[in-house]
N, C-alpha and C positions, 0 to 999 in steps of 0.2 A: 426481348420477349414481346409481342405483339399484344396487345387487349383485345381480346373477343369477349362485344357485348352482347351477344349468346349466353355464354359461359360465366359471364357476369350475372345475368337475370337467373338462368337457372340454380346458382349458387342461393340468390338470395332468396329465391323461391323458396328452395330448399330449407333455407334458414328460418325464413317465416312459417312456414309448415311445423318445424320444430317445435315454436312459438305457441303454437296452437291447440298440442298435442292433449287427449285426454289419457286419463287413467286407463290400461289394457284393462278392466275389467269392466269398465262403461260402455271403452269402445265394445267388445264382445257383445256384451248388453243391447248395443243399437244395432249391430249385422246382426243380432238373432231377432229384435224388432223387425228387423225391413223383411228377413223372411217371412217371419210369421204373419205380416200387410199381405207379400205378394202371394203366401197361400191362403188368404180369408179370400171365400167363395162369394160369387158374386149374387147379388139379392136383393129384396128388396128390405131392407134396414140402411144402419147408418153408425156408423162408431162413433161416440160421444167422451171429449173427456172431460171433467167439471174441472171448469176453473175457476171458485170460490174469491172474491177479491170483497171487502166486508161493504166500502162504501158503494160498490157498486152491483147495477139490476142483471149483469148478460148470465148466462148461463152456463157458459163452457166455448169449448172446442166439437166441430162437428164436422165428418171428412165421411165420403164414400167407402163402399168395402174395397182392399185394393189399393188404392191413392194413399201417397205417402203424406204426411203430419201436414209438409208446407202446404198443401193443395185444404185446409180445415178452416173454415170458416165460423169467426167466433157468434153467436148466437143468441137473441132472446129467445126462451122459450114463451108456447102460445098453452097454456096447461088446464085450458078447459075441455080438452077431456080426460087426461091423466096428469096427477098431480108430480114433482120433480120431487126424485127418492126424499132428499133431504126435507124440503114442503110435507111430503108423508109422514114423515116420523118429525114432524116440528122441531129439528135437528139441522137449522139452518147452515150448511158450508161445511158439516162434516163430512162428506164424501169429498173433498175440494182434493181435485190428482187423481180420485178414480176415476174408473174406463168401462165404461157402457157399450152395451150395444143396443143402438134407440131404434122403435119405429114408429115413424110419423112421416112428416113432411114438410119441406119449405111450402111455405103459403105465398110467397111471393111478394108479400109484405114486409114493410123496412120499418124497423120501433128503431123513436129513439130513446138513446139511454143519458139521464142528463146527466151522472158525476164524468164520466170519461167524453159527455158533447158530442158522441159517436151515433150515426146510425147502425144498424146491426138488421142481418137479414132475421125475419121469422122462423122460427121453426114449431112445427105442430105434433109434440108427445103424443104418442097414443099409446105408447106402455114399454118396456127396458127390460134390458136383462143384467146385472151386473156380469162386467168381463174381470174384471183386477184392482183390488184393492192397490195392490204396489205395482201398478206398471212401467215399465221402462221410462224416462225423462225422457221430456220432450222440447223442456225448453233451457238452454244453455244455464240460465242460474242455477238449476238443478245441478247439473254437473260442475260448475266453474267455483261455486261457492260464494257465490257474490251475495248469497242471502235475497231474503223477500223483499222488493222493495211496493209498499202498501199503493203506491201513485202510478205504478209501472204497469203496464199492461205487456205482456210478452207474447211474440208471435211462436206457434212451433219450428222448431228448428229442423 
């Protein structure tokens, strides 16, 4: 019998995929997300998802209408002219995982934020709309169960 290391890679490929595999109703969950991106119309706004972290200043997730999660840039906001829902109702990091639809604009200004030593690009609220209390996960501890880790910063998946 011959070794073909072809049929070797693609085996382990195989395997590793296994490995990797989520719950069928998350995956479901995420190809119903990616449509629902590639049907949001294009405009001028901005989909926002707050990402509440306690020691630190950033604001969230904030991605084009259209573009998928990876393509989101995490954000300070600029809130002198609309204040950030949670800033509204003195209710700091309760919306933390909801999904906005924001309009404003990058200012093209980079704030830095000191607990995470990051700079982060600006962004300038001019007013929101909430889109979803419970939106779809975006970021693998959501689904993996790996729990909150307080010092982690996570990218959208």
């Amino acid at each position: 019998m011959k070794f073909h290391p072809f049929k070797a890679f693609l085996v382990g490929l195989l395997f590793l995929a296994g490995c990797e595999t989520m719950p069928e109703g998350i995956q479901q969950a995420r190809i119903a997300m990616h449509q629902r991106i590639q049907a949001e119309p294009p405009g001028d706004y901005f989909i926002g998802r707050r990402y509440f972290k306690r020691d630190y200043k950033f604001w969230g997730y904030v991605r084009r209408p259209g573009q998928p999660w990876t393509t989101a840039q995490l954000v300070m906001l600029n809130e002198n002219q609309k204040l950030a829902p949670d800033r509204e109702e003195i209710n700091f990091g309760f919306d933390n995982g909801y999904e906005y639809k924001l309009y404003g604009f990058f200012s093209g200004d980079k704030v830095y934020e000191p607990a995470s030593n990051g700079i982060y690009p600006e962004f300038v609220l001019k007013g929101y709309e909430l889109v979803s209390t419970n939106p779809v996960p975006i970021f693998k501890s959501q689904y993996s169960g790996s729990g909150d880790n307080r010092y982690k910063i996570e990218k959208p998946d």
